[in-house]
ZATORGU-515739 format. One line per field, with one value per residue (C-alpha): residue in one letter; z, x, y. Coordinates in nm, 2 decimals, always signed. Layout:
% residues N
aa = a,...
Z = Z,...
X = X,...
Y = Y,...
***
This chain:
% residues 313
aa = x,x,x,x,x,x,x,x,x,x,x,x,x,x,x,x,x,x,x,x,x,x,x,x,x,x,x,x,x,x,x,x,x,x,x,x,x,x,x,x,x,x,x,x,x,x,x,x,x,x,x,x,x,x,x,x,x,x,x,x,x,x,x,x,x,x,x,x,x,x,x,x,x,x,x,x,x,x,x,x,x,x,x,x,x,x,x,x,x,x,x,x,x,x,x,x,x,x,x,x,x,x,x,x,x,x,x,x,x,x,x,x,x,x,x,x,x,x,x,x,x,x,x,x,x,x,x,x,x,x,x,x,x,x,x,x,x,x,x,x,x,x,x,x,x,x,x,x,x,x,x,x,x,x,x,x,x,x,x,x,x,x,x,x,x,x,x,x,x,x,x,x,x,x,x,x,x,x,x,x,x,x,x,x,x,x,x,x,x,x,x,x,x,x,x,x,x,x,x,x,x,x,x,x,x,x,x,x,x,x,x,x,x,x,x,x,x,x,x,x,x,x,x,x,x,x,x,x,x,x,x,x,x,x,x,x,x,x,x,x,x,x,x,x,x,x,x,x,x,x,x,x,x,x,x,x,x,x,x,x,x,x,x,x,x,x,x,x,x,x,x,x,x,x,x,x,x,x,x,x,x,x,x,x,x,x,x,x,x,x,x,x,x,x,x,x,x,x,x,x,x,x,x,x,x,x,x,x,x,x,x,x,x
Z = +2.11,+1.84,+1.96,+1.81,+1.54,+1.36,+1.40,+1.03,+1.09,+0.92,+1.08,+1.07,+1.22,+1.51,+1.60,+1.62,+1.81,+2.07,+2.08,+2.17,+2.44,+2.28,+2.08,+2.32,+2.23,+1.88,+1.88,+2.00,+1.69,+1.42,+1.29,+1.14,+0.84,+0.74,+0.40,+0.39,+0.21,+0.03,+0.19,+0.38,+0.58,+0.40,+0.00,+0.14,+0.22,-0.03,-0.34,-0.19,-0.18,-0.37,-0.28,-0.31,-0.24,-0.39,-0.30,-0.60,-0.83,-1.15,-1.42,-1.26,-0.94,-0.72,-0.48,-0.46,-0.32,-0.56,-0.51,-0.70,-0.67,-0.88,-0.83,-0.57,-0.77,-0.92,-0.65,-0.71,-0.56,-0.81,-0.62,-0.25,-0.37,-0.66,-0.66,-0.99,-0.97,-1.31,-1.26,-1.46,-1.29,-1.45,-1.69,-1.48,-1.18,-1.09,-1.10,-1.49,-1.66,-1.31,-1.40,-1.39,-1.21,-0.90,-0.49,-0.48,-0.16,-0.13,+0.17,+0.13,+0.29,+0.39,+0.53,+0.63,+0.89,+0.95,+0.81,+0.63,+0.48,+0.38,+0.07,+0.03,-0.29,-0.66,-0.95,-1.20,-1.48,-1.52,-1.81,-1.91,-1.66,-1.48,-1.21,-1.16,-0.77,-0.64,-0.26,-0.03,+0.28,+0.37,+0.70,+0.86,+1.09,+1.36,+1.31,+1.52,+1.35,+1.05,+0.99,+0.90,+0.55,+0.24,-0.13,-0.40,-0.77,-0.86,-1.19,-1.45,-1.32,-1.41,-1.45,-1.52,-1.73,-1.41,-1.49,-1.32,-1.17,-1.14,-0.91,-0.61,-0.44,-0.19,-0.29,-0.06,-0.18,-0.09,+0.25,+0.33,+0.22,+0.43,+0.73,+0.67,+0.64,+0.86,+0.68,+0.47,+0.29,+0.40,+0.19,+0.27,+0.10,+0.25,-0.01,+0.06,+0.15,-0.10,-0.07,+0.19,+0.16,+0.53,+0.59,+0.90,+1.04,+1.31,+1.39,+1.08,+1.17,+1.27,+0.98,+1.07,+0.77,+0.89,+0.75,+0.74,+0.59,+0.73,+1.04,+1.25,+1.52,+1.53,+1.72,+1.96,+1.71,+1.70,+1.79,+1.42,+1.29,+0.91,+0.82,+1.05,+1.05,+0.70,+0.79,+0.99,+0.68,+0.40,+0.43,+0.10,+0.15,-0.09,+0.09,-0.05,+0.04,-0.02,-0.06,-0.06,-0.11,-0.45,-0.54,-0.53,-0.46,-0.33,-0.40,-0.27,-0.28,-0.02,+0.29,+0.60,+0.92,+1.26,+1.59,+1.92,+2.21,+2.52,+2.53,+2.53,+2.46,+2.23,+1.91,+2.05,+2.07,+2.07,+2.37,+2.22,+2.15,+1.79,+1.55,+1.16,+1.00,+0.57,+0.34,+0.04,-0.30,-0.58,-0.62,-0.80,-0.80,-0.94,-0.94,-0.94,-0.70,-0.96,-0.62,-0.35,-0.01,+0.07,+0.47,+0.76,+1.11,+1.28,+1.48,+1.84,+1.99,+1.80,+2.00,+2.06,+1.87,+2.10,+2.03,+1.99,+2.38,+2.46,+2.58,+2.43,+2.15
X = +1.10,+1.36,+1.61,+1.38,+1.20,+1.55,+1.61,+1.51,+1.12,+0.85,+0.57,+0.31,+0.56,+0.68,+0.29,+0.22,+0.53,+0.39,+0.06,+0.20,+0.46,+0.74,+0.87,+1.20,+1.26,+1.20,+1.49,+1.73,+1.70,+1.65,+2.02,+1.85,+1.67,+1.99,+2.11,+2.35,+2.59,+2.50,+2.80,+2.96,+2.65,+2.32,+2.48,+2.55,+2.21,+2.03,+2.23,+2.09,+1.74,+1.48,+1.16,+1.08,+0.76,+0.77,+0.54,+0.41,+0.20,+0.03,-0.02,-0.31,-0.16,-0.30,-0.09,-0.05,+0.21,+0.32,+0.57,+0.87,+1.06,+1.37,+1.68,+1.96,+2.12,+1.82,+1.82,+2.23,+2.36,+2.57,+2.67,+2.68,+2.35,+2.20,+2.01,+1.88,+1.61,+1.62,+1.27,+0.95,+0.61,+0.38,+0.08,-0.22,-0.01,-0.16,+0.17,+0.25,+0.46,+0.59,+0.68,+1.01,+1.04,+0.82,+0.95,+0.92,+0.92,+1.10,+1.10,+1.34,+1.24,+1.45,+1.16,+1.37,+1.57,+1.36,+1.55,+1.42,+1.56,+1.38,+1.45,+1.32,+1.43,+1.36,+1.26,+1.50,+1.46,+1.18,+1.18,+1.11,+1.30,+1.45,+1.44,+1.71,+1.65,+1.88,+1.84,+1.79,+1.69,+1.77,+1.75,+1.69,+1.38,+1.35,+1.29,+0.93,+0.61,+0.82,+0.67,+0.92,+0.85,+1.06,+0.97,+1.07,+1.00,+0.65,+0.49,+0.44,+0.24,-0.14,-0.12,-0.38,-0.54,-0.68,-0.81,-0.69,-0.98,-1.03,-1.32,-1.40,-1.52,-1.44,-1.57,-1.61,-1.29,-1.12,-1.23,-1.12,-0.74,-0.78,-0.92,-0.62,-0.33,-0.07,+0.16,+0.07,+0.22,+0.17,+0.18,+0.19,+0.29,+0.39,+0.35,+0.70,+0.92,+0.74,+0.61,+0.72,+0.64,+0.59,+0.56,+0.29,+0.26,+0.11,-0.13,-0.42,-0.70,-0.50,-0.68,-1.08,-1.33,-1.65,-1.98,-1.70,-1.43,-1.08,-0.91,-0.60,-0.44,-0.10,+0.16,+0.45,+0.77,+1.01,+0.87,+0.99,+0.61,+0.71,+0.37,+0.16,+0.34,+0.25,-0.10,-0.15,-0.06,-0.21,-0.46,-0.40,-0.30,-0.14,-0.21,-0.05,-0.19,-0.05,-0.17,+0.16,+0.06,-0.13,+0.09,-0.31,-0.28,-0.48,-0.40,-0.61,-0.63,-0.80,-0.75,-0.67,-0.77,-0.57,-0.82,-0.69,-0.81,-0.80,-0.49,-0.64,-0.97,-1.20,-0.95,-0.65,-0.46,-0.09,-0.24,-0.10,-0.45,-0.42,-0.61,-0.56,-0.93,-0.87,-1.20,-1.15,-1.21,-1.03,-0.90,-0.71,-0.70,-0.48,-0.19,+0.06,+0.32,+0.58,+0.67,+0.53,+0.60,+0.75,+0.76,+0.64,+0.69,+0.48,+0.67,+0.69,+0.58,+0.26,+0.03,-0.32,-0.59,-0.92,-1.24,-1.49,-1.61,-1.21,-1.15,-0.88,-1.05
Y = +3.86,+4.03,+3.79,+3.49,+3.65,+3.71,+3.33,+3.30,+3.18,+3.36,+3.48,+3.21,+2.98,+3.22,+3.27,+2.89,+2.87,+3.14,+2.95,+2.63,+2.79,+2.67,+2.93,+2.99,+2.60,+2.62,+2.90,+2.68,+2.47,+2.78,+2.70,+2.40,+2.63,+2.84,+2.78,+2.46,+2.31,+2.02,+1.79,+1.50,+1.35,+1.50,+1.39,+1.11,+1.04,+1.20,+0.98,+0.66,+0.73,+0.56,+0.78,+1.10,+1.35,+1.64,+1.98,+2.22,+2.39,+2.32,+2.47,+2.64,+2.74,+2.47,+2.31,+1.95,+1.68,+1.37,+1.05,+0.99,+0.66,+0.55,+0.38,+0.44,+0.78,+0.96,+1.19,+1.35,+1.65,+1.81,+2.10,+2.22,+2.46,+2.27,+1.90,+1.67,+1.43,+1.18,+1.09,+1.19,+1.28,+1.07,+1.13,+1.15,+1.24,+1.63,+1.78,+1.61,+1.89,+2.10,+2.40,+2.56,+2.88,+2.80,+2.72,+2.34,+2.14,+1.81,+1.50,+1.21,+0.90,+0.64,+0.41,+0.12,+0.34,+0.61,+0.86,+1.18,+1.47,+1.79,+2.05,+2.35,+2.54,+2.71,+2.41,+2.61,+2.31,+2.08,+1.86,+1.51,+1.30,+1.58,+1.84,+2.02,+2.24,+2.51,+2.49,+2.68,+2.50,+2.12,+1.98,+1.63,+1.55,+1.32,+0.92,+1.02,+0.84,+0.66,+0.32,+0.13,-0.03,-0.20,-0.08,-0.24,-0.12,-0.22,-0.24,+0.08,+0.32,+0.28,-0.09,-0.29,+0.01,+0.12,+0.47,+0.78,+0.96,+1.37,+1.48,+1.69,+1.42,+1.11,+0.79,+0.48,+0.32,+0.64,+0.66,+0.34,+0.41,+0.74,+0.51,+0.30,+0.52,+0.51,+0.75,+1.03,+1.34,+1.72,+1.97,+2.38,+2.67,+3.04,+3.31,+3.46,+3.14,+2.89,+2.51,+2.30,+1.89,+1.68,+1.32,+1.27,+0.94,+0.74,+0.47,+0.34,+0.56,+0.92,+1.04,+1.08,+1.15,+1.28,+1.46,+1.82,+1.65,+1.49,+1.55,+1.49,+1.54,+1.70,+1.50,+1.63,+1.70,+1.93,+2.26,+2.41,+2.43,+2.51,+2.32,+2.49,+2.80,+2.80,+2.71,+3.04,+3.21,+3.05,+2.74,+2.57,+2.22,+1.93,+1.58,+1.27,+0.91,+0.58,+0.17,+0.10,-0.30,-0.23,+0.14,+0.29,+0.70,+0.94,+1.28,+1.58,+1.92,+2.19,+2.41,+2.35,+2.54,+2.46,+2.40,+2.45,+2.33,+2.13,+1.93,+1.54,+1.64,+1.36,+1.32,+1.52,+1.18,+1.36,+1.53,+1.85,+2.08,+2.09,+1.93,+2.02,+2.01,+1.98,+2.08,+1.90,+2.09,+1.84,+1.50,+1.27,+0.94,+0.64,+0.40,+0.62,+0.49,+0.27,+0.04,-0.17,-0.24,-0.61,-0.55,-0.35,-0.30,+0.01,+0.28,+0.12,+0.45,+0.54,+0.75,+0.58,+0.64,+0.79,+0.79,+1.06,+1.08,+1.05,+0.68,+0.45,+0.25
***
């Protein structure tokens, strides 16, 4: 195993890897997490977007996941190591007043195409509208499980005076965005490599909320497992959820514990033997997500959901 293990994945990854037989695959594609120039085809990209989720802690230490949306150019690579985003994180949002100094994790979403990027770097400025990232990692994921949806800027965040709500709690109107998602935000952390921000997607209802909390099933990808590689090693877990009609979000904050198991058993519907079980310990609540979605079409090729004795629903 030297051969793979100096590949550049850390150890929680390469033991997920080994679990799910794949790890000789997952080798193949290890070129994908060396440190890149920030050029041609991935600037290109990243200058356009309009959305961003970004992975880190507050103040405090605890790990959460938050949207940021502005115009085509907020996210601008200055350099072939270094990346601004001219965007503030909102009051109310959890991670209001990041802090400099810390590993942040970044997706770009490109929701029309399905396109993604993902950065994984050091926040060396954060102040008022900007973030300022030296990067170490970026990398682009397959179009798998990408809804495809239109966003257009929506109203200022919080409109309507709608409160922002703290709590360690779910109430009802939570569990029904939960029930409803069909995209959602991942994120993990890894004491030595720093956060890393995911976008999971898949059919409304891939997230279940039971008497023990939420639960999903993991879906076939590309055999990389930074999430759940980081899950192995540390279970603290960001997750980020969207109405992207009314720009409602749900962010929590918790631990996750992976469950293996018979491939296709009663909730397995990626039919891969892991399910990803999240204990909830605080959330926030609000409208926090400055845009709205104008049109959507599902990803063709969504697994189907199952239900709890296994049969289609």
């Amino acid at each position: 195993m030297r051969e793979i293990a100096d590949a550049g994945f850390h150890a929680g990854e390469l033991a997920v890897q080994r679990t799910a037989g794949v790890a000789r695959d997952a080798a193949r594609l290890s070129s994908m997490l060396e440190p890149v120039a920030l050029t041609g085809g991935i600037a290109g990209f990243l200058s356009a977007r309009t959305f961003l989720v970004v992975t880190g802690r507050d103040a405090g230490g605890r790990l959460w996941t938050s949207p940021l949306v502005g115009p085509p150019g907020f996210l601008e690579v200055l350099s072939d190591t270094a990346v601004a985003v001219q965007a503030a994180i909102p009051a109310g949002d959890p991670l209001h007043g990041l802090v400099a100094g810390q590993k942040i994790g970044m997706t770009a979403v490109e929701f029309a195409t399905r396109r993604r990027v993902r950065i994984n770097g050091t926040l060396t400025v954060s102040g008022g509208d900007l973030l300022l990232v030296e990067v170490e990692q970026a990398y682009g994921n397959c179009p798998k499980y990408i809804q495809q949806r239109t966003l257009v800027p929506g109203r200022p965040h919080r409109d309507g005076g709608d409160p922002v709500r703290l709590g360690s709690t779910l109430d009802p109107e939570d569990r029904e965005l939960i029930r409803a998602a069909d995209t959602f935000f991942l994120g993990t952390a890894n004491p030595e490599r720093g956060a890393d921000a995911s976008h999971r997607g898949g059919p409304p209802g891939m997230v279940r909320v039971d008497e023990r909390g939420l639960w999903w099933p993991d879906y076939p990808g590309n055999n990389l497992f930074n999430s759940f590689g980081n899950l192995a090693v540390s279970p603290e877990t960001a997750l980020l959820f969207f109405d992207f009609g009314t720009g409602r979000t749900l962010h929590l904050s918790g631990t996750t514990e992976i469950e293996w198991g018979e491939p296709g058993r009663s909730g397995d519907d990626g039919h891969t033997g892991r399910i990803a079980r999240f204990t909830l310990q605080r959330v926030v609540a609000g409208r926090l997500l400055p845009a709205r979605e104008t049109t959507h079409n599902p990803y063709p090729r969504n697994p189907t959901l199952t239900d709890r004795q296994g049969h289609v629903r």
